[in-house]
Backbone as ProteinMPNN parsed JSONL, in Angstrom:
{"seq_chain_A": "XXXXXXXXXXXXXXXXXXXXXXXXXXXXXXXXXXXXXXXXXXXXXXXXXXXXXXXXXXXXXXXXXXXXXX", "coords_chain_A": {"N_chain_A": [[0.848, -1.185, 0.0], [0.493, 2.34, -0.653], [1.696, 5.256, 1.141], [-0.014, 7.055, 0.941], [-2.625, 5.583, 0.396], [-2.543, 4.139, 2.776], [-2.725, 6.822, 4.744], [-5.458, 7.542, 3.603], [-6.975, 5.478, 4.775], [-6.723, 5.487, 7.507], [-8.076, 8.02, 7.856], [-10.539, 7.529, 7.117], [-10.795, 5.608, 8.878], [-10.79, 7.551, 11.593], [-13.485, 8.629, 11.145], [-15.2, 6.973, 11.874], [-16.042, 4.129, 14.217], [-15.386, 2.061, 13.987], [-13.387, -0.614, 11.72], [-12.488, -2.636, 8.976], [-10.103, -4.26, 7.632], [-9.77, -5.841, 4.79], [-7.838, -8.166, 2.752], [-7.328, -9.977, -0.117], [-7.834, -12.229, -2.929], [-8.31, -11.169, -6.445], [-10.564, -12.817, -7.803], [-12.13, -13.12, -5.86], [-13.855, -10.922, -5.163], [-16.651, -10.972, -5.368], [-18.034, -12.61, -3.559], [-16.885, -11.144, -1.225], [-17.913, -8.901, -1.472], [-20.552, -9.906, -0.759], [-20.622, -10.34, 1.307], [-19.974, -8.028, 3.336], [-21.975, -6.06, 2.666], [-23.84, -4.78, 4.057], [-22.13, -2.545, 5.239], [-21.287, 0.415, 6.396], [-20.075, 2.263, 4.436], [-17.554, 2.063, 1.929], [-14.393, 1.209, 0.845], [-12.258, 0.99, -1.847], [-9.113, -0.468, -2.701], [-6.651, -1.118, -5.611], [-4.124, -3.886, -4.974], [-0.713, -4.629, -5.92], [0.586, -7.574, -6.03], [3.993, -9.857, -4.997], [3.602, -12.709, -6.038], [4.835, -14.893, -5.286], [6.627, -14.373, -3.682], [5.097, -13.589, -1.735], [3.886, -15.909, -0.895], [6.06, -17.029, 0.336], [6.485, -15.47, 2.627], [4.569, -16.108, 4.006], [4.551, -19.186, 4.168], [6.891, -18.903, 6.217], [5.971, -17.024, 8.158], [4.069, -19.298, 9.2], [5.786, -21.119, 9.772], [7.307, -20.143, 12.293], [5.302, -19.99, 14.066], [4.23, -22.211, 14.454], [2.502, -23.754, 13.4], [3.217, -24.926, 10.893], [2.884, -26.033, 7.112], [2.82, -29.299, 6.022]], "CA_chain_A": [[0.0, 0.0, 0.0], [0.924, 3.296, -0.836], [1.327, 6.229, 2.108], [-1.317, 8.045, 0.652], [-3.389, 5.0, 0.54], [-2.387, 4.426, 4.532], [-3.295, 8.148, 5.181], [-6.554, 7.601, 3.796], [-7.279, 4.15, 5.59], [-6.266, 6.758, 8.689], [-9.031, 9.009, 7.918], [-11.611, 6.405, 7.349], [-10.885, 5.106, 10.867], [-10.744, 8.613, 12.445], [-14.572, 9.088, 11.197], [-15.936, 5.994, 12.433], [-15.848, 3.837, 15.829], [-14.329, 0.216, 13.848], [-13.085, -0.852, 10.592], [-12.209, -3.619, 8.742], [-9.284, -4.111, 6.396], [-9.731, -7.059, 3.843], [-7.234, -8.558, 1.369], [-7.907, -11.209, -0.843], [-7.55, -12.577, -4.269], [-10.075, -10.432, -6.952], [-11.63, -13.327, -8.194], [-13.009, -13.512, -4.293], [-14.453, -10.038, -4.698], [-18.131, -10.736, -5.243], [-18.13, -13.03, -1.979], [-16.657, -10.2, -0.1], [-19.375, -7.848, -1.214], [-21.766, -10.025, -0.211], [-20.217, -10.263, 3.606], [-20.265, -6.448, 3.581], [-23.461, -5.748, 2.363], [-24.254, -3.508, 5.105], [-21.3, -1.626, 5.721], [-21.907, 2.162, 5.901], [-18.601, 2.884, 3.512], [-16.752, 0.737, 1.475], [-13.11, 2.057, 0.148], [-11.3, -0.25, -2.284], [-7.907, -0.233, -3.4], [-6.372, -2.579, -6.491], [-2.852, -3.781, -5.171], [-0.082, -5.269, -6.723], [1.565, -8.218, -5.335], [4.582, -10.636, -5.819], [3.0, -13.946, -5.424], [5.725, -16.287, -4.688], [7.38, -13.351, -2.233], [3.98, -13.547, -0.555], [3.977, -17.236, -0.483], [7.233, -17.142, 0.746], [6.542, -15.086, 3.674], [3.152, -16.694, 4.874], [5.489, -20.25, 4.854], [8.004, -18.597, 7.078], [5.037, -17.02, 9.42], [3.818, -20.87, 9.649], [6.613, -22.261, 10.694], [7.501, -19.792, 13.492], [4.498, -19.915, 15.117], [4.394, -23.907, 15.136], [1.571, -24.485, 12.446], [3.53, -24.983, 9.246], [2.521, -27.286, 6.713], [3.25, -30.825, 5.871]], "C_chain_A": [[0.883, 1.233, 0.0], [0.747, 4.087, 0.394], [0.148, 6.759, 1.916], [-2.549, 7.216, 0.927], [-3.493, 4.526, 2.118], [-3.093, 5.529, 4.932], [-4.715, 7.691, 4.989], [-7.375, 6.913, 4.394], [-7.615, 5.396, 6.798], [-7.981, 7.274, 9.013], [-10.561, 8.46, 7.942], [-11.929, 6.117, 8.166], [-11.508, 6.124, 11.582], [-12.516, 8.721, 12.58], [-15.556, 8.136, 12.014], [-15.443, 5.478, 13.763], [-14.7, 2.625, 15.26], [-14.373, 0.467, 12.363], [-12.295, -2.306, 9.995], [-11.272, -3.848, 7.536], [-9.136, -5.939, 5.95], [-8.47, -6.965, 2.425], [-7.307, -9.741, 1.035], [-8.205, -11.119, -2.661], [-8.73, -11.616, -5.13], [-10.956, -11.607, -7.436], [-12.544, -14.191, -6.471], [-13.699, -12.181, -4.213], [-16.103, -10.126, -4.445], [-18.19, -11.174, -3.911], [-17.568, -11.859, -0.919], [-17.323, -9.306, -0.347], [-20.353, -8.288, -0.698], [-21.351, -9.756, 1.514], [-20.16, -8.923, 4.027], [-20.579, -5.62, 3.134], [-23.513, -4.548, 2.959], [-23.482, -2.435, 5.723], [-21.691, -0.368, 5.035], [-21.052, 2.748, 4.688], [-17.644, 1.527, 3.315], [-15.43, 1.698, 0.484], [-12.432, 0.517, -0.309], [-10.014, 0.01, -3.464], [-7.156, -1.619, -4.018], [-4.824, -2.709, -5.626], [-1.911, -4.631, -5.937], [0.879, -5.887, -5.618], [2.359, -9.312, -5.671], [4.049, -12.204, -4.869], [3.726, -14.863, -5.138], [6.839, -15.395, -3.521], [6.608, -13.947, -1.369], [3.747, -14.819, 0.08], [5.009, -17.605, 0.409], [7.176, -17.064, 1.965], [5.582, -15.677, 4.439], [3.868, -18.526, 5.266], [5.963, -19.758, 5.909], [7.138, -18.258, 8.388], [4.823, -18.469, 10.124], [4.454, -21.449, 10.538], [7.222, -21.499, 11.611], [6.553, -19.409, 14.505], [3.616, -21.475, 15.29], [3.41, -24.675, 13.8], [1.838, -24.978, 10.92], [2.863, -26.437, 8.316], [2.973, -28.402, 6.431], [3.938, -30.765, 4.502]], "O_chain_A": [[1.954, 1.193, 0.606], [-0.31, 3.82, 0.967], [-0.672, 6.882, 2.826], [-3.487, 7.734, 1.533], [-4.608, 4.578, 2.638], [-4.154, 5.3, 5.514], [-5.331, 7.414, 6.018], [-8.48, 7.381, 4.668], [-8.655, 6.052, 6.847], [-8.757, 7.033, 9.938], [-11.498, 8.881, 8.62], [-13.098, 6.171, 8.546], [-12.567, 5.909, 12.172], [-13.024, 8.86, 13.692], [-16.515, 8.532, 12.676], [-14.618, 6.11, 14.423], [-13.621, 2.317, 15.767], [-15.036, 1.331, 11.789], [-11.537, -2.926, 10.74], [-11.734, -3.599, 6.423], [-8.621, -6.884, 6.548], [-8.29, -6.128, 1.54], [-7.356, -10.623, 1.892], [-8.644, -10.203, -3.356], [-9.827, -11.353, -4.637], [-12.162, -11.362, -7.476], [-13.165, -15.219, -6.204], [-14.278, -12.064, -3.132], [-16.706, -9.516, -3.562], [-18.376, -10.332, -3.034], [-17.99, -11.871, 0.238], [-17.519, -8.592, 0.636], [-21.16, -7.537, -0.151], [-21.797, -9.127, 2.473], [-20.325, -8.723, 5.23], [-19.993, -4.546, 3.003], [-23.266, -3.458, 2.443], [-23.927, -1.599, 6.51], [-22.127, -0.072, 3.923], [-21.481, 3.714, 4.057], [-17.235, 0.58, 3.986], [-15.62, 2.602, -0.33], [-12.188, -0.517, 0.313], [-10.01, 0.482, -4.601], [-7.013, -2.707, -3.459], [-4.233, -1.631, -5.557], [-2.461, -5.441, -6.684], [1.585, -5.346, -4.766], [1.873, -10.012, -6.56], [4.101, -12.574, -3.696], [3.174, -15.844, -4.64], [7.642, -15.9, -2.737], [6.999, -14.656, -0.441], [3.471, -14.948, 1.273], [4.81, -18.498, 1.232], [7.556, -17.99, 2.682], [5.806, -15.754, 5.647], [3.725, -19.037, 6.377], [5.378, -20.224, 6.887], [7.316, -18.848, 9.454], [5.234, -18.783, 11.241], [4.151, -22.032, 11.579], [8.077, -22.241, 12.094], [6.778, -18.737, 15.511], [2.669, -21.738, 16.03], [3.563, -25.816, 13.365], [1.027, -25.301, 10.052], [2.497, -27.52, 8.772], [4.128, -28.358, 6.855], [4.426, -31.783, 4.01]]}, "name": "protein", "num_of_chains": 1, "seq": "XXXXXXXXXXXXXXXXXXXXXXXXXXXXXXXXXXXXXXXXXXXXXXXXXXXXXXXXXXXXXXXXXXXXXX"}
């Protein structure tokens, strides 16, 4: 995420009491519109990510907090 896109997260928060930050693949977006249907404000930003970095790092989480996979 970009600063600017941080800042505005920021400001989002500031107006409201809670908030919810989702990431997830786009071909999962319709299912995540339906689960937040009812939210008063919806802000969505495209990002760009390296998918075998990201893989990389969610292994490494795994296995230092005991649950890695087989």
């Amino acid at each position: 995420m970009s600063r600017s896109d941080l800042k505005d997260l920021g400001e989002l928060l500031d107006e409201g009491q809670s908030g919810l930050v989702v990431v997830a693949a786009t071909d999962l977006e319709a299912h995540i519109e339906d689960a937040i249907a009812r939210a008063n404000k919806v802000e969505k930003k495209q990002l760009q990510a390296d998918q075998q970095a990201l893989g990389s790092e969610i292994d490494e989480a795994a296995q230092s907090d005991g649950t890695a996979k087989s």
